[in-house]
N, C-alpha and C positions, 0 to 999 in steps of 0.2 A: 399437415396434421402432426407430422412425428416433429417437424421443427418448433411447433407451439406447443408440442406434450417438453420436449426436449429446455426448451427456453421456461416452463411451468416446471421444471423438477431443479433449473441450473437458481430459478429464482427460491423454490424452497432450501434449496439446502445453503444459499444466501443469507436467510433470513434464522429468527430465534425461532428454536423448539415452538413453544406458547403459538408465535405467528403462524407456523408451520399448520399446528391445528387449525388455530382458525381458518387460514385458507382453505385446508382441507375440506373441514368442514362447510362451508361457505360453499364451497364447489360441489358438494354429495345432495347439498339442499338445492342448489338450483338445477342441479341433473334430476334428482327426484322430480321438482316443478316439470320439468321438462316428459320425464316421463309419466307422469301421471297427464300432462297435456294429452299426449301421445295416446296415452291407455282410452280416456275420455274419448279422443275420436274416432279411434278403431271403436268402443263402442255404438259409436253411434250410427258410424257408416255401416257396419256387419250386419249380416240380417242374420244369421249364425248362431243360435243362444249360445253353444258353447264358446265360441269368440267371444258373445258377448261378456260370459261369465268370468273368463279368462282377462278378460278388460278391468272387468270390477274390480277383478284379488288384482291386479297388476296397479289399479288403484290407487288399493287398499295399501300394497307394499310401499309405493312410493309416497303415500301417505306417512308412515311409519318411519320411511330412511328421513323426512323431512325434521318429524317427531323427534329422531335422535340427532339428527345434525343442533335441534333447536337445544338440544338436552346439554353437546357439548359446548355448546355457544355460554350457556349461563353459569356452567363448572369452567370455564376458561377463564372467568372471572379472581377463580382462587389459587390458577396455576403461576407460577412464579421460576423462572428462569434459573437455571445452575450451572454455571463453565466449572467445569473438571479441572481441578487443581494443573492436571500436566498443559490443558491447551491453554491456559494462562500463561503457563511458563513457556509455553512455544509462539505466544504471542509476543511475549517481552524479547523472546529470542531472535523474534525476527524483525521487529521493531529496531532492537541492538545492532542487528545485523546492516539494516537501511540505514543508519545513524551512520553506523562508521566506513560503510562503502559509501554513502554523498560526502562525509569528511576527506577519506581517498581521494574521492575523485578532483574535490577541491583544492585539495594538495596537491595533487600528482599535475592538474594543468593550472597551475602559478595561479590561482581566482583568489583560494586561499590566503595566499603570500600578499596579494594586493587589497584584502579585506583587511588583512591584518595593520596591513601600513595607513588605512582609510581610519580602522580603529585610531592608530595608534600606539600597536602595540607593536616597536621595533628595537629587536633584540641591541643588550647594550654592547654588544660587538661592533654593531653594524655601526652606531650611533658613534661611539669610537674611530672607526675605520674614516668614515663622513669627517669628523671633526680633522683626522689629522689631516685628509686630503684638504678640505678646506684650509688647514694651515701651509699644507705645500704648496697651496697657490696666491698667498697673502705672502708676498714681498717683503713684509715688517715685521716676520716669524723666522726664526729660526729654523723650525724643519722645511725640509726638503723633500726632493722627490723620493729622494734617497730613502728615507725613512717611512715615505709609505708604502712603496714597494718591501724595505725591509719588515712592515709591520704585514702586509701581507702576505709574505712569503712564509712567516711565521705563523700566522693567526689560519691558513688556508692549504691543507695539503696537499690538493688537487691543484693549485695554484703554483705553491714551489716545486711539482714535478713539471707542469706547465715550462716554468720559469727556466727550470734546468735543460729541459729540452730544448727551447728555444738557444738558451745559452749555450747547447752544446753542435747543434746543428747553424747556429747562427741564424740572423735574422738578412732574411734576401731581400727586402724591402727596404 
């Protein structure tokens, strides 16, 4: 019971204000139905007049709580929903927020980097870089190895400390 009260309160506060009532309401008219059931057979089984008279008003009340569930039912017609200027702004905020951590994340494990070159869209460095090595390996150009290494030692700083390392501890291979 407390897990289906519990799972009925995680689905209203779910749902819109307006909805909110409705269900409410919806749920007060069938417990009414329910209890006025309820009232009706205690009357009938009791031999008790005050039992029984306590059945009628018991009734009578659920008769009423039905009455007013019916009452919000036909005003919910005219009720119309309002977010508060701030949980707008905490909605875009956090929308913003999932935006640019899936952008993160695409960046940070190369999916990114590999969209981008499926795009199309590769930086004119790179494009550069591409072009001259393809001319260090075309025997009927001018440049050399020479010149691609020197364009990346220049164009890449993490590459000419590479470089230098290499060059200073020497390569044992």
């Amino acid at each position: 019971m407390r897990i289906a009260l519990a799972g009925f309160l995680l689905a209203l506060a779910a749902c819109s204000p307006s909805k909110q009532i409705a269900v409410a309401a919806t749920d007060a008219s069938s417990r009414a139905e329910e209890i006025h059931r309820l009232a009706h057979r205690i009357g009938v089984v009791s031999t008790q007049a005050e039992v029984i008279a306590d059945a009628a008003q018991i009734a009578v009340e659920a008769d009423a709580i039905r009455g007013a569930a019916g009452t919000i039912h036909r005003a919910l017609v005219g009720v119309e929903d309002v977010t508060p200027w701030w949980a707008v702004l905490l909605q875009i905020g956090f929308w913003a927020v999932i935006v640019v951590a899936v952008a993160v994340i695409l960046w940070q494990t190369g999916i990114g980097q590999a969209l981008r070159a499926a795009v199309g869209l590769i930086p004119r460095r790179k494009l550069q870089e591409a072009n001259l090595a393809a001319a260090a390996l075309d025997p009927s150009r001018a440049e050399g190895l020479r010149e691609l290494i020197a364009a990346r030692r220049a164009a890449d700083p993490l590459f000419e400390a590479a470089w230098r390392k290499e060059a200073e501890y020497g390569n044992d291979s």
